[in-house]
N, C-alpha and C positions, 0 to 999 in steps of 0.2 A: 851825179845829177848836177852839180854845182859845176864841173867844169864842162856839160855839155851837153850835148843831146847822149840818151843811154839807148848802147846798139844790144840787145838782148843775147846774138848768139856770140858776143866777147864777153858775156857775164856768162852764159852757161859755158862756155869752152873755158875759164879761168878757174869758176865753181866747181866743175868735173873732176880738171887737175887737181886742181888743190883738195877737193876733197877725195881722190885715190891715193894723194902725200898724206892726208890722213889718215886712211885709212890704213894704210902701208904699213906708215909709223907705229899709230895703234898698234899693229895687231903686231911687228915685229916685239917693241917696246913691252909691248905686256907679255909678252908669251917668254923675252928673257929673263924679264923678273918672276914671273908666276915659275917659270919651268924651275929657275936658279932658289926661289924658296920652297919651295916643294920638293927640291932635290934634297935640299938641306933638311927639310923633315924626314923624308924617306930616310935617309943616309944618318940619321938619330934612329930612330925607330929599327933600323937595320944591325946597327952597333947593339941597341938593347936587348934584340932580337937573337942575335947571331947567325943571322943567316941574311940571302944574298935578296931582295925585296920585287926586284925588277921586272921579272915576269910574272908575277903573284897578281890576284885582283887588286891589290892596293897597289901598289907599280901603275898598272897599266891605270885606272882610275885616275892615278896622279896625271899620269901623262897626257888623258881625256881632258881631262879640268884643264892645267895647263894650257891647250888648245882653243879650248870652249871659251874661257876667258878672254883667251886675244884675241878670239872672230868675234866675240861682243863691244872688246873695245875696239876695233874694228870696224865693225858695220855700224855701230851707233851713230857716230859723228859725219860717215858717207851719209848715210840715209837721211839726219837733220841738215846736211848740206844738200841734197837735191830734193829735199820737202823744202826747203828757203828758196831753192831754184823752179819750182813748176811755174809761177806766174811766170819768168822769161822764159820758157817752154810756149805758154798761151802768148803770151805776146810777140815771139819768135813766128808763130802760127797766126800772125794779124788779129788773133783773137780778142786781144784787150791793148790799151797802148802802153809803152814802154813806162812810161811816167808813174801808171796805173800800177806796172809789175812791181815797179821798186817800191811802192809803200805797203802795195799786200805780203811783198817780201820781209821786208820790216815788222809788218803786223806778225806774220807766222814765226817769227822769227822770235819777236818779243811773248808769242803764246809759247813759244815750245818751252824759254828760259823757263818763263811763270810757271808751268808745268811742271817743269822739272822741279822747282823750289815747292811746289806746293807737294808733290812725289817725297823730297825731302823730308818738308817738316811731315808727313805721314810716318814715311819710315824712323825717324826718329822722337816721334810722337810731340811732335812739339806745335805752336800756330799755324795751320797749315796757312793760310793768307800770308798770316808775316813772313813766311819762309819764303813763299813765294813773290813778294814784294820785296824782300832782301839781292834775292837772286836775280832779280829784276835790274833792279837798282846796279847792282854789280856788272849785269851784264851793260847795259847801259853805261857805266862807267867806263868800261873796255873800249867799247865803240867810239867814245868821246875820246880816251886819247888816243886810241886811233885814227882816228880822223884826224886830232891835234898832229900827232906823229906825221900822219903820210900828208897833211899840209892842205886837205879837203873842207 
């Protein structure tokens, strides 16, 4: 916005991208970490066992999880990137103007962080507000030096 007028379908065409390199990543990323410790427990439990794990309910299981895991970190981060992209979707659609999408995108943006932090302090039973005003704070901190970084 600071360097110009904002054309909506080069924020969804960049959004897209970049959030299928997310999700990409994700899901390869976790799935060799999860597959590679999960091999290594099997491959413990097989030793103590003596016998071969692999085709067993616990094998196969492992190898379930392992998967389930990476399509979660996976789809998480697409899907909070095209919930931050539907206002340039409506605006894209003359529905709302460009100006309008980028601070509902902002807003949705800053609700999902807070969300999350408040999700947080639940599961760890801790402030739920403060957690979510930490995460807050964080996220927002990100965005500033990014902005500082790319010179915006």
């Amino acid at each position: 916005m600071a360097s110009g007028a904002v054309n909506p379908r080069v924020i969804i065409g960049i959004g897209l991208g970049a959030s299928l390199a997310m999700g990409i990543s994700g899901f390869s990323g976790a799935y060799m970490v999860e597959r590679a410790e999960r091999k290594r427990r099997l491959d413990r439990l097989k030793r103590a066992m003596l016998t071969d794990l692999g085709k067993t309910m616990h094998g196969k299981a492992s190898h379930f999880a392992s998967i389930w895991t990476a399509l979660v970190d996976a789809v998480s981060p697409f899907m909070a990137a095209v919930i931050s992209m539907l206002p340039f979707f409506l605006a894209s659609a003359n529905l709302i103007p460009a100006s309008a999408a980028a601070i509902i995108s902002v807003i949705l943006i800053m609700s999902m962080i807070f969300s999350l932090g408040i999700f947080l302090g639940r599961i760890s039973k801790e402030n739920m507000l403060l957690s979510g005003v930490r995460t807050l704070a964080a996220g927002i901190l990100a965005a500033v030096v990014t902005a500082l970084v790319a010179g915006i």
